[in-house]
C-alpha positions as CSV (number, residue, x, y, z in Angstrom):
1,X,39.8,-10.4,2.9
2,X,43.6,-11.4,3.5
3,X,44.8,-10.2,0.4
4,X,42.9,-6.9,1.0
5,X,44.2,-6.5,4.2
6,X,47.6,-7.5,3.0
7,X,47.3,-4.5,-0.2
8,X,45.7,-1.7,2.6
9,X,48.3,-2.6,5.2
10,X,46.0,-3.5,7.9
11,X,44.5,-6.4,9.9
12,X,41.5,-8.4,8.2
13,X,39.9,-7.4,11.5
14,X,40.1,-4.1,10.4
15,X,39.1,-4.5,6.9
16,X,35.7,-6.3,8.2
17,X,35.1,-3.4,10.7
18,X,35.3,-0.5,7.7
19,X,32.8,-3.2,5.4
20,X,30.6,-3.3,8.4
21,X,30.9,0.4,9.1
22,X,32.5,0.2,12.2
23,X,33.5,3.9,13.6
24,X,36.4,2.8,15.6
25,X,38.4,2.5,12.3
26,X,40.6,5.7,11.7
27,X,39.5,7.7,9.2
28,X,42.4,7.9,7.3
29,X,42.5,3.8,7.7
30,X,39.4,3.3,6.6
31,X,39.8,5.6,3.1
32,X,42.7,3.5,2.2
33,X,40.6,0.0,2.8
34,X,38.3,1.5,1.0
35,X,40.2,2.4,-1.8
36,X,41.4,-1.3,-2.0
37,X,38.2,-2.5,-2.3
38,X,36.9,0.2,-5.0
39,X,40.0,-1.3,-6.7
40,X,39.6,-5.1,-6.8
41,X,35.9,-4.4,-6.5
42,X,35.1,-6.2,-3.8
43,X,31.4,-7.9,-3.4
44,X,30.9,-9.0,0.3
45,X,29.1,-12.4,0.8
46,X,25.6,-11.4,2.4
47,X,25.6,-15.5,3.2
48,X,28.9,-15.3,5.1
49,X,27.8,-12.0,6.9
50,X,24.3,-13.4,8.0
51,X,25.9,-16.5,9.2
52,X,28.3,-14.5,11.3
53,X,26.4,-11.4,12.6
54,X,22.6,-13.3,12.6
55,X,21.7,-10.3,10.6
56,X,20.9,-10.2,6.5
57,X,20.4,-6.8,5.9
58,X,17.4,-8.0,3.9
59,X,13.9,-7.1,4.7
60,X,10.8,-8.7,3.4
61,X,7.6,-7.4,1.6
62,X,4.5,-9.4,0.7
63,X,2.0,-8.1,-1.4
64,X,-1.6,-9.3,-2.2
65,X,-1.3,-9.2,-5.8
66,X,1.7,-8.2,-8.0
67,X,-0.1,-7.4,-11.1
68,X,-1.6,-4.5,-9.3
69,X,0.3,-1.2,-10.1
70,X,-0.2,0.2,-7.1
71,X,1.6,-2.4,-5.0
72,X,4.9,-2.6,-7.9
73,X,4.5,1.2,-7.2
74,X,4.9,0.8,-3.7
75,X,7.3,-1.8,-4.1
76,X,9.8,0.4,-5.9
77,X,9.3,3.6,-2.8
78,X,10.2,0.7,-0.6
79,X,13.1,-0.1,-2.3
80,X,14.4,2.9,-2.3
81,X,14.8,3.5,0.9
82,X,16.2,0.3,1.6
83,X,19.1,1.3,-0.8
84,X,19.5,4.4,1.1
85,X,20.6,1.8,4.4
86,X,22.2,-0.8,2.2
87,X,19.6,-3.1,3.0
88,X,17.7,-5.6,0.4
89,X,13.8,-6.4,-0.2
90,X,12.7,-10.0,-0.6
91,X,9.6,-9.5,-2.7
92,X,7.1,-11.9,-2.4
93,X,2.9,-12.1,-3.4
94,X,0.7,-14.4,-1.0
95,X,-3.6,-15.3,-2.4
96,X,-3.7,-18.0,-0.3
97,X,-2.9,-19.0,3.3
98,X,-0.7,-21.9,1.8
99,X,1.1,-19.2,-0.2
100,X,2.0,-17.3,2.6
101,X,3.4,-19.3,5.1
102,X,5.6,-20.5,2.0
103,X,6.3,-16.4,1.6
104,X,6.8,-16.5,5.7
105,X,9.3,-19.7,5.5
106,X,11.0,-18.0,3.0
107,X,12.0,-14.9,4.8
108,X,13.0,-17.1,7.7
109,X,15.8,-19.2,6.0
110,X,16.9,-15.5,4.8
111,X,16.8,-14.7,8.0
112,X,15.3,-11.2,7.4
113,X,15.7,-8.4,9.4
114,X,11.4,-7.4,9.5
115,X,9.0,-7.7,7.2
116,X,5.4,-6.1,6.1
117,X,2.9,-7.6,5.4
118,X,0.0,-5.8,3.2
119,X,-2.2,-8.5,2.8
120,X,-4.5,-7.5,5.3
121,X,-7.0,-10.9,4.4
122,X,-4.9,-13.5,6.8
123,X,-5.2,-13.7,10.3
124,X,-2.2,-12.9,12.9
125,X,-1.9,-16.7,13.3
126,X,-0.7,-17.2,9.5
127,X,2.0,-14.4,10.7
128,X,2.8,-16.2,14.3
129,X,6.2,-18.2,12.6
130,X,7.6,-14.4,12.3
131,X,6.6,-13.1,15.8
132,X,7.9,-16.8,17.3
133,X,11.5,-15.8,15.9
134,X,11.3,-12.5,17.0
135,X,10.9,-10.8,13.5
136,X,9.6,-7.3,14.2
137,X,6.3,-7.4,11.7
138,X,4.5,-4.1,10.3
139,X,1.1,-5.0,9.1
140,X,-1.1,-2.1,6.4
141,X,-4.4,-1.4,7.5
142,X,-5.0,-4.2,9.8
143,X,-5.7,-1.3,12.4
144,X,-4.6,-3.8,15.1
145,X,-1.3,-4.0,17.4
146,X,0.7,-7.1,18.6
147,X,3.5,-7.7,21.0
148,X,6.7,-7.4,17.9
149,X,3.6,-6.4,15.5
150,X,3.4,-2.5,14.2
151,X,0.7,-1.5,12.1
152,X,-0.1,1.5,9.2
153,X,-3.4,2.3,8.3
154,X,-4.2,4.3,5.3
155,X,-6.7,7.2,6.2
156,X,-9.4,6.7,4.2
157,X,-11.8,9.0,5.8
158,X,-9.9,11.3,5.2
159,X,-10.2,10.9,1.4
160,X,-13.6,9.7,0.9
161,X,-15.2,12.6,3.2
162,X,-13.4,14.9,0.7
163,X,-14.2,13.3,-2.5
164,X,-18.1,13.4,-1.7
165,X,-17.6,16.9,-0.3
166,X,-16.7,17.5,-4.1
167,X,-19.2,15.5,-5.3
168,X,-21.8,17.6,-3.2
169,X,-20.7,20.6,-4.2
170,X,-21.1,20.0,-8.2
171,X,-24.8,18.9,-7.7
172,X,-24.4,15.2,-6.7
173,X,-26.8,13.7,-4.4
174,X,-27.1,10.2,-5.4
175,X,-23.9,8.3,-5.0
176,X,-22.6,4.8,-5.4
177,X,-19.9,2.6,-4.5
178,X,-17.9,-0.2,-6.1
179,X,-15.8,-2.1,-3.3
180,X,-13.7,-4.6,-2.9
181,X,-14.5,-8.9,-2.7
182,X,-15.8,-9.7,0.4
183,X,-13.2,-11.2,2.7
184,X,-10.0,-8.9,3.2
185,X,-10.0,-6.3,6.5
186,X,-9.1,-3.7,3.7
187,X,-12.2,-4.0,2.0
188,X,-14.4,-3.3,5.4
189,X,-12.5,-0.6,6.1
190,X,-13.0,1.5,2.9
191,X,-17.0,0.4,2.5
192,X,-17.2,2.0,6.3
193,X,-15.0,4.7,5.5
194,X,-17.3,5.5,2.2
195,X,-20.1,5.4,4.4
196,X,-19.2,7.7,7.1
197,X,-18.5,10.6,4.4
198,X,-22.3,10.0,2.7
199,X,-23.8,10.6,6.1
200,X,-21.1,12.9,6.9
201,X,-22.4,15.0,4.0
202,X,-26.0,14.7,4.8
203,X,-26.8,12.8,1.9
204,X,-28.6,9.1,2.0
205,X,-26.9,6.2,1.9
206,X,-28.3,4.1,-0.8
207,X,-27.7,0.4,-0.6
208,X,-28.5,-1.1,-3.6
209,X,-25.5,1.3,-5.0
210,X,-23.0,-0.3,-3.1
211,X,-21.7,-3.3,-4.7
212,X,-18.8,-5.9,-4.6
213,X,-15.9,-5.5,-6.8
214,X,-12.6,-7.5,-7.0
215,X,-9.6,-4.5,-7.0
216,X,-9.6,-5.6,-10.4
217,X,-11.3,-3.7,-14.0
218,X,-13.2,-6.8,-14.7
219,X,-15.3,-6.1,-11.2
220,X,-15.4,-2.5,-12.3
221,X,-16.6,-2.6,-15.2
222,X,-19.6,-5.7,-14.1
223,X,-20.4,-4.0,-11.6
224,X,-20.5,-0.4,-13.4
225,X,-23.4,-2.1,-15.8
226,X,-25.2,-3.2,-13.3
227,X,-25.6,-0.1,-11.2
228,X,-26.6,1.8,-14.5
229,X,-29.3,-0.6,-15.4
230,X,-31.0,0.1,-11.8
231,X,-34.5,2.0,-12.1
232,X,-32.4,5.3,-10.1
233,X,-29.1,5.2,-11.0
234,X,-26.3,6.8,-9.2
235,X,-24.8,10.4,-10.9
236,X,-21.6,9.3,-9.6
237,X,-19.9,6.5,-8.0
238,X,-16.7,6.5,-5.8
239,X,-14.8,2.9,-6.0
240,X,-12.3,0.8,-3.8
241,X,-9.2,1.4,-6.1
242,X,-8.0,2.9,-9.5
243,X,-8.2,-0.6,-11.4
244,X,-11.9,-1.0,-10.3
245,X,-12.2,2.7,-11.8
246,X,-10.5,2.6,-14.7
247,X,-13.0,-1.1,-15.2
248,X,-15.9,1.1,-14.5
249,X,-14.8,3.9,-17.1
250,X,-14.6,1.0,-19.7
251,X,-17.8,-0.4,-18.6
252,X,-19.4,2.7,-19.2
253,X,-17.8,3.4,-22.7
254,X,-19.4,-0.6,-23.4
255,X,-22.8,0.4,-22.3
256,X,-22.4,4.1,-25.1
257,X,-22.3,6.5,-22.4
258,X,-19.1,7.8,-20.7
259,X,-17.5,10.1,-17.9
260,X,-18.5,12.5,-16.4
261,X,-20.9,13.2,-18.9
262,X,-23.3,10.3,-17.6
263,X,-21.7,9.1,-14.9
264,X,-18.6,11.1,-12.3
265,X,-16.1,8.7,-11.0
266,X,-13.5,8.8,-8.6
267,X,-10.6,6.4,-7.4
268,X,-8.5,5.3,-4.6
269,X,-4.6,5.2,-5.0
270,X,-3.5,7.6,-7.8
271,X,-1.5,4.6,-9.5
272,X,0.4,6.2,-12.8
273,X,-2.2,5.1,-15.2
274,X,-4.3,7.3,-13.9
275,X,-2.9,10.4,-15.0
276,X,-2.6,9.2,-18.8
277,X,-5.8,7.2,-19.3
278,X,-8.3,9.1,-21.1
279,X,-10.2,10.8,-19.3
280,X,-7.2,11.2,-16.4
281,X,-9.0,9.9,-13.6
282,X,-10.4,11.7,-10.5
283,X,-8.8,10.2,-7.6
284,X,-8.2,9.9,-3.8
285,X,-4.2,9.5,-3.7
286,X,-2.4,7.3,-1.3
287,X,1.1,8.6,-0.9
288,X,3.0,5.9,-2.1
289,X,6.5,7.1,-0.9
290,X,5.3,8.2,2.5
291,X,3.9,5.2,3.0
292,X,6.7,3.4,2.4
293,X,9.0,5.8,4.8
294,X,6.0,5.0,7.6
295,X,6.7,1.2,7.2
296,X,10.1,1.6,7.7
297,X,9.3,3.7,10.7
298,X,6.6,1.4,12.4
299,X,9.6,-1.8,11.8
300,X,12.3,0.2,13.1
301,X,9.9,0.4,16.0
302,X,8.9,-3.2,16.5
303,X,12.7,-3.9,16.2
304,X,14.1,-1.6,19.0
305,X,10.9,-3.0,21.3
306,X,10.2,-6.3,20.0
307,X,9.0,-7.3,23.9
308,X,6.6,-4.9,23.7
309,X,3.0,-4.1,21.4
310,X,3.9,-2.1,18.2
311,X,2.9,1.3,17.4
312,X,0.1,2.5,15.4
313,X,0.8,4.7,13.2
314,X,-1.1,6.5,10.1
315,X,-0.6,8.0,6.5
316,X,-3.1,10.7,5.1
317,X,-4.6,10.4,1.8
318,X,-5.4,12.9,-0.4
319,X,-8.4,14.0,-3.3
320,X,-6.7,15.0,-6.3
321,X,-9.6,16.3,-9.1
322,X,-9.0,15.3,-12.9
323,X,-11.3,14.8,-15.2
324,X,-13.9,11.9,-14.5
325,X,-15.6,14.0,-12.0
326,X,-18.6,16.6,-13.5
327,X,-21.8,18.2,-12.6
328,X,-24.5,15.5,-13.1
329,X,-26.2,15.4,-16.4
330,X,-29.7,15.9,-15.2
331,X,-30.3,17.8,-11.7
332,X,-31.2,15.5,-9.2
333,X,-34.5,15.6,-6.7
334,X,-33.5,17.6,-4.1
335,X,-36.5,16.6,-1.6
336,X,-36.1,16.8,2.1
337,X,-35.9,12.6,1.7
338,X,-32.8,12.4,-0.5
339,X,-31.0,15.1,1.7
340,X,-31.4,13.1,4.9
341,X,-29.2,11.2,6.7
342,X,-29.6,7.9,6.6
């Protein structure tokens, strides 16, 4: 910092304002320090500047599950805009409760700056370290508010109401469901939210079609076989994410038949692999890059308020219509008792 100071002419007070970004720093000042420092290419110490400030310009992320595409996906939006701040991610996955107040103790001896949190299985205890050390905290689809804690649901009714809309209106009237494990809020959410859009639609709700998956193909495709070895199988089946989709599309091609041919299927995300598997995969898309800028937006929150309860806030989702979706292969019974609501 001397020497720079000493090469630009100025104070090392005044080359720490223009690293920092301080306005009060004359313009033209502030080029020339800056020209220094293009020049020796200076790398600040984020150590040295947390230590001083109390800020690390760091925020942290912790995901479910980091072989899921959708959350790398995510990962990378959120990234992004970080770089656009010149702030940092500290990336870290959490399957157990031990794991994540390991993930939690972490971010505190980085001291970030916020964190979200979009494992929605753990209590708000397991997150009460953060809130303690006033570290504004954006939960994802927890659908719940604390003092210092934000939160962004995902609106799957939205989605789901339009994907069996769809379905409806290419003959369907005898739909299933493929979930999530039993445990995590997220899961509840979307069963409910796939509910609401059956008897939205006036069809029945059928449930010994929906079943328990795991996010992951392997549920997908067990749980694929098993609804198409029931006496009345469903003509199409909506699921709790793109893996558990993409599973029950294998699953299908296991058992000789295939979509939408025998079976129509639709997802929830609209990770890459949908659009390149074959068939591309009908699915209900969660906009990964918006949801990501509505993170940011819910922490930014929680930081300028941390005394008070977050906000709530919400990103649409969307149906997008490939090819795993088709009229069913024989025409349903169209009685006054499969048209009810349940």
């Amino acid at each position: 910092m001397r020497e720079i100071a000493r090469r630009a002419g100025v104070s090392s007070a005044t080359v720490s304002r223009v690293i920092n970004g301080s306005t009060i720093v004359r313009e033209d000042t502030a080029q020339r320090v800056r020209k220094v420092l293009e020049e020796v290419q200076f790398i600040p110490n984020p150590s040295a500047t947390t230590l001083k400030y109390g800020r690390s310009k760091t925020y942290g992320l912790i995901v479910p599950d980091m072989l899921n595409p959708f959350f790398a996906e995510f990962f990378g939006a959120f990234e992004d805009l970080l770089v656009e701040i010149d702030h940092e991610v500290l990336l870290t996955s959490a399957q157990t409760a031990e794991k994540l107040l390991k993930s939690i103790r972490r971010m505190l001896m980085r001291q970030v700056d916020g964190a979200v949190l979009m494992a929605s299985e753990f209590d708000t205890q397991s997150v009460e370290p953060l809130l303690r050390r006033r570290v504004p905290l954006t939960t994802v689809d927890r659908r719940t508010v604390h003092v210092g804690c934000s939160d962004v649901s995902i609106d799957y009714e939205l989605g789901f109401a339009e994907a069996v809309r769809h379905l409806v209106s290419l003959g369907h009237t005898r739909v299933g469901y493929i979930g999530g494990m039993k445990g995590p809020h997220t899961s509840e959410v979307r069963a409910n939210a796939f509910k609401l859009a059956i008897r939205g639609a006036g069809l029945t709700l059928h449930p010994e079609l929906m079943r328990l998956g795991n996010y992951r193909v392997s549920g997908g495709e067990r749980e694929v076989t098993a609804l198409m070895k029931e006496a009345e199988p469903p003509t199409a089946i909506l699921t709790a994410n793109d893996l558990t989709a993409l599973g029950a599309t294998h699953g299908l091609h296991r058992l000789g038949l295939s979509a939408p041919r025998d079976l129509s299927i639709i997802g929830l995300d609209d990770i890459l692999l949908t659009e390149v598997c074959q068939p591309p995969l009908s699915t209900i898309r969660t906009p990964r890059k918006r949801l990501a800028r509505v993170c940011l937006e819910a922490l930014d929150f929680s930081k300028a308020n941390i005394e008070s309860k977050g906000v709530q806030l919400s990103v649409p989702t969307e149906l997008i219509v490939r090819e795993t979706t088709g009229a069913p292969r024989r025409r349903e019974r169209t009685s006054k008792t499969s048209r009810r609501k349940s």
